[in-house]
C-alpha positions, 0 to 999 in steps of 0.5 A: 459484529463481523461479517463472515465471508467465504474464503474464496470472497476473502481470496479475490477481494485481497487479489484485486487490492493488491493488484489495484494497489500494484497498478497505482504504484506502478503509475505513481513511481515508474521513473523512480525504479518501482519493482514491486510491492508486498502486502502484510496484514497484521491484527493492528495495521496493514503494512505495506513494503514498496520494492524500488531501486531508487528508494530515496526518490520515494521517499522524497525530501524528508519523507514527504512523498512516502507521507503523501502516497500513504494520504492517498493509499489511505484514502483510495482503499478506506484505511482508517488513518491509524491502521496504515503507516510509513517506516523509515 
């Protein structure tokens, strides 16, 4: 059974995700031109689009860093492992 909360709940509990999230990949990707990140939620999967300017240098040696700051997202914010995922 879901639990309802109140849209004002639902609206600070998604602000403070993203700005931790923001926060984390602020400190994870300062040398790798990080301008930001957007937050898409679908009835499936989080989807999360990392802004950068050197976008190779975030996705590592055949996305072996994207692949580890997915583990790490997934872990800090209790996604189950099927619901958050990387895309080249």
């Amino acid at each position: 059974m879901a639990v309802q909360i109140s849209k004002k709940r639902k609206f600070v509990a998604d602000g403070i995700f993203k700005a931790e999230l923001n926060e984390f990949l602020t400190r994870e990707l300062a040398e790798d031109g990080y301008s930001g990140v957007e937050v898409r939620v679908t009835p499936t999967r989080t989807e999360i689009i990392i802004l950068a300017t050197r976008t190779q240098n975030v996705l590592g040696e055949k996305g072996r860093r994207i692949r580890e700051l997915t583990a790490v997202v997934q872990k800090r914010f209790g996604f189950p492992e099927d619901r958050a995922g990387t895309q080249r």
